[in-house]
Structure formats: C-alpha cells, structure tokens
C-alpha positions in Angstrom: 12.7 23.6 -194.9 16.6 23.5 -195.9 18.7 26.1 -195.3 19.2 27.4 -198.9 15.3 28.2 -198.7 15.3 29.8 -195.3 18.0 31.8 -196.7 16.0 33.1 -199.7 13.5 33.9 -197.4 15.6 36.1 -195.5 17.0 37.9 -198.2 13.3 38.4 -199.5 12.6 40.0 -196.0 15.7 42.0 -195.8 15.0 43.3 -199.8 11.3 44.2 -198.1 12.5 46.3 -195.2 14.3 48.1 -196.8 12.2 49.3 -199.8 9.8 50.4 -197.1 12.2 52.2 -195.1 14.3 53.4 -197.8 10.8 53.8 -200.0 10.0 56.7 -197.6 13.2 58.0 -197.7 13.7 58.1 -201.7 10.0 59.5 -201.9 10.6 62.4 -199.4 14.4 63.1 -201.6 11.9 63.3 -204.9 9.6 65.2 -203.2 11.7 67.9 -201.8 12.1 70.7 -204.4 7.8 70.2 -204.9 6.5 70.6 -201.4 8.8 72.8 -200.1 8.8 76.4 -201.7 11.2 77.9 -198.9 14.5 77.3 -197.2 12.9 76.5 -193.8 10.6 74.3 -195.9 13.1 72.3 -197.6 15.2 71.7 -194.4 11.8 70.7 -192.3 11.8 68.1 -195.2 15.3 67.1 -195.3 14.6 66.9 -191.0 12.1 64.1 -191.0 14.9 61.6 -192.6 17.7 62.6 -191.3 18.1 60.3 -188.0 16.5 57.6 -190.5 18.0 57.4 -194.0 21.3 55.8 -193.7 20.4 53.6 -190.5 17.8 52.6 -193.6 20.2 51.8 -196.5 22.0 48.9 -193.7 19.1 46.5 -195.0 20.7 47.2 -198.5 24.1 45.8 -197.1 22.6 43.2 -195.1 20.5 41.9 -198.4 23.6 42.4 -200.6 25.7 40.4 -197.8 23.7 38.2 -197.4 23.5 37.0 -200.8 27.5 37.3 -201.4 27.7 34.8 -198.7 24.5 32.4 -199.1 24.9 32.6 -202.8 27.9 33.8 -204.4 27.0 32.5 -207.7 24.0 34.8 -207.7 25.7 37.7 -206.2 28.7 37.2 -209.4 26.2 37.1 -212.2 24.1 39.8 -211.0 27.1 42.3 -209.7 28.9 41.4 -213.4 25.7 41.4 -215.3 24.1 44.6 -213.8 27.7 46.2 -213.5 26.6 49.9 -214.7 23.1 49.9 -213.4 24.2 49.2 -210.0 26.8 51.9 -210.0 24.7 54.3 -211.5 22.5 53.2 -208.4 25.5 53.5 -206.1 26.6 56.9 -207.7 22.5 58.2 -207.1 22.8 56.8 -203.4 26.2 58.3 -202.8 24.8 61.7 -204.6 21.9 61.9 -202.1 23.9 61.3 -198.9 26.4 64.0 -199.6 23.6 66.4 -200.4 21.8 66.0 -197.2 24.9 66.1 -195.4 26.5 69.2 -196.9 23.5 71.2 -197.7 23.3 73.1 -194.7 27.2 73.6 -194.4 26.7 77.1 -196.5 23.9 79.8 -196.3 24.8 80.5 -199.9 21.1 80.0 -201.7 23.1 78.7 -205.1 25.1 76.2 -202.9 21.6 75.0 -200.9 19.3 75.0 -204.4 22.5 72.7 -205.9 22.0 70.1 -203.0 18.5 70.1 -202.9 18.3 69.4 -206.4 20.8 66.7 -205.8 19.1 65.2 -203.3 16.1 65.0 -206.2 18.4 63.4 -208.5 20.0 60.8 -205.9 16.7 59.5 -205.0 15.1 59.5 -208.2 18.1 57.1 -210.1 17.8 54.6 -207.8 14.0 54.2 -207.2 13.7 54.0 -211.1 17.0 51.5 -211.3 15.4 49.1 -208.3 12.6 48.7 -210.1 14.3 48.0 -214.1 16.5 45.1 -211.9 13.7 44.0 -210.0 11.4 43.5 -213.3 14.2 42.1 -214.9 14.4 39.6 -212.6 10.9 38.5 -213.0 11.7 38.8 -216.8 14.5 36.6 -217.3 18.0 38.0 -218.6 20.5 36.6 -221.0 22.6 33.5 -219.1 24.8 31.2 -220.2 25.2 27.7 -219.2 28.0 28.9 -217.5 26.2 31.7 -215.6 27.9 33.9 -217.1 25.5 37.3 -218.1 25.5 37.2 -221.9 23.7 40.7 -222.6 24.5 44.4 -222.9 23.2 47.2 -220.8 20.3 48.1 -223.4 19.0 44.6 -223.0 17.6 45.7 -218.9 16.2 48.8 -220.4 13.1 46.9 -222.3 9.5 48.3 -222.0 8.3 45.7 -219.0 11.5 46.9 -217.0 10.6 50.7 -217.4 7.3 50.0 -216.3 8.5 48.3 -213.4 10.9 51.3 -212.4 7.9 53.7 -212.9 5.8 51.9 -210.2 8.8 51.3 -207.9 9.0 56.0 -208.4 5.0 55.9 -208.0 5.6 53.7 -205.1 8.2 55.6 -203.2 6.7 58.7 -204.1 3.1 57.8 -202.1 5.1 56.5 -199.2 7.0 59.8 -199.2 3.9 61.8 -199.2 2.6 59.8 -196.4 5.1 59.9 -194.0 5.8 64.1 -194.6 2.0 63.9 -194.0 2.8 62.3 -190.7 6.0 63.9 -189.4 5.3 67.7 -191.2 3.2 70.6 -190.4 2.4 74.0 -192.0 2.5 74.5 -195.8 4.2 71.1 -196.1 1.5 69.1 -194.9 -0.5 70.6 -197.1 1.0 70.1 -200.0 2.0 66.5 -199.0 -1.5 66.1 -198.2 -2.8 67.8 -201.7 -0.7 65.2 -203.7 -1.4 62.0 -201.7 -4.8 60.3 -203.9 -2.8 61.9 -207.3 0.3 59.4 -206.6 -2.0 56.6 -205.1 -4.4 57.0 -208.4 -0.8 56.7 -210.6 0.7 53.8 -208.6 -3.1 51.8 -209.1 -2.8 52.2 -212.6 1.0 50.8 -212.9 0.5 48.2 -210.5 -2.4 47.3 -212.5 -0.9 47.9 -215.8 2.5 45.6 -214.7 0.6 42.5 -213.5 -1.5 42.2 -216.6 1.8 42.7 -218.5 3.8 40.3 -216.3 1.2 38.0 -217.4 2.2 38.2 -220.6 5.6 38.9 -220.3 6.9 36.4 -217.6 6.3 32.5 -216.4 4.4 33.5 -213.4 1.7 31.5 -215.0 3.9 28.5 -216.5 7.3 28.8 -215.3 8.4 26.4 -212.7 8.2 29.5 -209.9 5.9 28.9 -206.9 2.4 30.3 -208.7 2.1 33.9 -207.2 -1.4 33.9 -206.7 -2.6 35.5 -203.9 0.0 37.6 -203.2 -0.9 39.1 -206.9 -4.5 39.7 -205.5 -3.6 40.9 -202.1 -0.8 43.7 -203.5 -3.9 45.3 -205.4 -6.4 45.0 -202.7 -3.7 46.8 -200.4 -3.2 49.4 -202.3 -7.0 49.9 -202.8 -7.5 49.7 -199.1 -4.7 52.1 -198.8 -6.1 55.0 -201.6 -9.4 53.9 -198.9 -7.6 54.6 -195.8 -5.8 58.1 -197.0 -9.3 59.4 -198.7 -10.4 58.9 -194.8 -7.7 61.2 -193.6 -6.4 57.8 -191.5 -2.4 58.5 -192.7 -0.8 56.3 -190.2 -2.9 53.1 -191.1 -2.8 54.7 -194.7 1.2 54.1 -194.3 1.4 50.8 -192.2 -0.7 49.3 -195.4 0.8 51.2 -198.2 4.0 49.5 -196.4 2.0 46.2 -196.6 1.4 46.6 -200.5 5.5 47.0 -200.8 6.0 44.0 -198.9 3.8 42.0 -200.5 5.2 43.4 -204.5 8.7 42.5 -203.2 7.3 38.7 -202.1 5.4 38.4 -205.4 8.8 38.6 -207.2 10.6 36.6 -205.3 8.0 34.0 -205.3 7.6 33.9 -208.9 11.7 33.6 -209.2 11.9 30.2 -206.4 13.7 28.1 -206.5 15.3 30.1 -209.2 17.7 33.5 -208.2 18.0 34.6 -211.4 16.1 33.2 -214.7 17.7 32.9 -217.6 15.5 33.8 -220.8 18.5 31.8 -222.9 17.2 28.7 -221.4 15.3 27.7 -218.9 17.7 24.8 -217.9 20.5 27.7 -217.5 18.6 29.5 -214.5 20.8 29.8 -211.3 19.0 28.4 -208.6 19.1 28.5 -204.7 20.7 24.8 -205.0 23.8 25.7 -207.9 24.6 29.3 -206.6 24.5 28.4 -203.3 27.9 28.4 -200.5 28.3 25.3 -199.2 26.2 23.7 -196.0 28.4 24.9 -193.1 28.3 28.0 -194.4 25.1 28.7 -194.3 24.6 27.2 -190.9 27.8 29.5 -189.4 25.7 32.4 -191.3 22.6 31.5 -189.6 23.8 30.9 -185.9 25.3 34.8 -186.4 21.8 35.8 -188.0 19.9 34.3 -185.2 22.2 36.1 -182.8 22.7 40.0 -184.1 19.6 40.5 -186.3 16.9 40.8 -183.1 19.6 43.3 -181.8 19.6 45.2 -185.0 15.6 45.0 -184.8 15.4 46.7 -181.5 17.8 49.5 -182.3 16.3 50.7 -185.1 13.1 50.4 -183.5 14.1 52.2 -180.7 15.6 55.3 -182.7 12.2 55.4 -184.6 10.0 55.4 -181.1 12.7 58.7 -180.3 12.3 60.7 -183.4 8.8 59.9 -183.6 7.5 63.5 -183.4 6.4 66.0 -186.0 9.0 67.9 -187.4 8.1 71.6 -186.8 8.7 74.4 -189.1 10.8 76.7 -186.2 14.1 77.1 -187.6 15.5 77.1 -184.1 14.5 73.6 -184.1 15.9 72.4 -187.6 19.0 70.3 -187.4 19.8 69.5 -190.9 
C-alpha cells in the first residue's frame, strides 16, 4: 500500500468518527425542541453534549486537514466548487455552538426559546448539507480537465443529493434518540424512547430507497471505483440488526451498531469514489484522483510520522472524557450545567 492510499484511508476513518460522534450530537440539537416540553427538560438535553460536541467537530478539522495537506488538489476543487454549501454548513455549525453556549446566560424564556430553536436550526443545515456533498460525491459533479468545478450551486441540489441529505437527518436523528435514551431519564427518555423504531423505520426506507437509486444513478456498478459490494449489504443488515437490537430494549448495543451502519455508509462512498477524490460527470478521464491531487511524497511521509505520533494521544483523550461523563444526565436542576 502507497502512501496516497493509506492516506485516503485515513481520511475515510476520520470522515467516519466524526459522523458518529457528531451524528449524536446533530440528532440530540434536532431533537431538542420535540423531547423536551420544559426548561429543565431542554437543558438536561443540551447537558448530555455538552462536554462532547466540540471535542467532536476536531475530527471535522482533522479530515478537512488532512486532505488540504495529503491532497490539495482535492481540497481546492471541493472548497471552490462547494463554496456556499460549505458555508452555509459553517454558518449552521457556528449557529449551534453559540446557542448552546449562550442559552443559559439569560433566564429570559424569549431569550432561551430563541437558542433552543437555534440550536434546531444549526444542527439540522448541516446534517442535510453532509449528506447533498456526500451523494454528490458518489454522483459525480461538473469538472474540467483542469479541475476546475464547472457548475452552479443548483447543480448539488438534484433529487439523488436530497435523498442523500434526508438519510444522513434520518441517520443523525436515530443516533440522537439513542444516546438521550442512554444518558436521559424522566419524561425525556420516554419520549426519546417513544420515537426510536419511528426514525429507525424512516432511515430503512431511505437507506433502501438510496442504494437502489445509487444503482441507477452512479458507477458503483461500472465505474472504475473498487465494487462496493459488501459493504452495500452489510450497511442494511446493520441497520436491521439495529431496529432488532432497540425493539429488544438493548440501547447501548442498539447504539454501538447503529454506529456500525454509519461507519460502514461513510466506507461505501469512499469505496465507490477510489482511487478517484472527486468524479467528474464531464468526463470520466477528468476525475481527480488520489495520484493527480495528491502533495508530493515527503509530504505525506512528514504527515504520517506526525499522524503516527499525536493521533493515539488524541484517541485516549477523548476516550477518557467519554469514560468521565459517562453517567445519566439527571433532571435536578441543581445538577444541570449548561
């Protein structure tokens, strides 16, 4: 294996951790004005991701990184190309981090309800918008031979793409509901709980609905991507096993393979892109590819010596501040932080 692969490997797995760390985050921001009726509700809610959700969104800088400096041609065409999605995406994240930080600054209800609703609104942008790029990728977009992005922003917003940013919402929205089934108690479970097989049934039927449409609407079949395969078949049976899990009251395996079925979605695309970064649906010979976007050779071995070095370290960190806060979040207001 050459370095430009183990690279795209890596960004694959960084792009995985965080949609299932940030997945749970973005589904519990969506969920908050639905499963939480009161104040001490809503900041119980806001409580189970607060020592989490920006710890989370480093995988997002670490992927984005990552590809700046392992392949800059990528990162241009994409950061040109999907210039106002990604700052709508930016403006959503940004959105969401003020609101869970300044909600609780004022006991004014208007001030809180304005917040909370933001915090809706910051997490729903970007869970649709990851999944339009992500689809889009497996699409093709408009490219030139000199990878330059030839299209407008109407072109991402084509019917495959919105199907693909309703499942990533379906997606985030289950793993939200999981994890406040995990961490909550009182009225909040219950509801959390009460919704659980409604957003499982709804993410089946997208997941379902976008592979047979990928089928027809991508090269997963013909293009000169690694054939996806088994990866298609195991995403499905995970989510099965997961709507099988959560009917069995089992949440925490319910969650682990729920976070399976994300990891295994996110390897699907990538698969279907390689050796290809981004397809172009201009022509096939004008696809960037890990091997013509790519920094040079002692580049990626500097980048992969630091990698090697500070990436266990980040592992164990955040793995340690999950083993701390791993408690249920009570409903005491006493012992509400956020």
């Amino acid at each position: 294996m050459d370095l430009n692969t183990l690279w795209f490997i890596l960004i694959c797995v960084l792009f995985s951790g965080y949609f299932v760390l940030e997945g749970f985050d973005l589904g519990v921001g969506m969920l908050l004005p639905f499963v939480a009726k009161t104040d001490e509700e809503r900041r119980q809610v806001i409580n189970t991701i607060g020592p989490h959700w920006d710890a989370n969104e480093v995988w997002l800088i670490t992927a984005g990184g990552a590809m700046f400096a392992a392949f800059p041609g990528w990162y241009a065409t994409l950061f040109s190309g999907f210039y106002l999605p990604l700052f709508l995406m930016l403006v959503g994240l940004i959105l969401r981090g003020v609101a869970l930080e300044f909600r609780s600054k004022d006991d004014n209800k208007t001030w809180r309800a304005i917040w909370d609703w933001s915090t809706f609104a910051g997490s729903l942008i970007p869970s649709l918008l990851w999944g339009v790029a992500f689809a889009n990728f497996l699409r093709g977009i408009p490219i030139d031979a000199a990878q330059n992005y030839t299209g407008g922003f109407w072109n991402l917003l084509n019917p495959f793409a919105l199907v693909g940013g309703l499942l990533v919402i379906a997606g985030f929205l289950l793993q939200g509901c999981l994890f406040l089934v995990m961490k909550t108690d009182g009225l909040v479970l219950e509801r959390s709980q009460s919704l659980l097989m409604k957003f499982w049934a709804i993410a089946l039927v997208l997941l379902t609905g976008a592979v047979v449409y990928a089928v027809f609407e991508t090269d997963m079949v013909s293009g000169t991507g690694l054939k996806p395969g088994y990866f298609t078949f195991l995403t499905v049976v995970t989510l099965l096993l997961s709507g099988y899990l959560i009917n069995r009251k089992n949440f925490k395996w319910g969650f682990i393979v729920q976070s399976l079925t994300i990891v295994l979605l996110t390897a699907f695309v990538f698969l279907t892109m390689f050796p290809r970064v981004l397809i172009s649906s201009s022509n096939s010979e004008w696809s960037l590819t890990i091997y013509n976007a790519s920094s040079s050779p002692y580049t990626l071995q500097v980048m992969s010596i630091v990698a090697l070095i500070f990436v266990p370290i980040v592992l164990i960190y955040q793995g340690w501040t999950y083993r701390v806060f791993r408690k249920r979040i009570s409903s005491d207001p006493k012992k509400l932080v956020y």
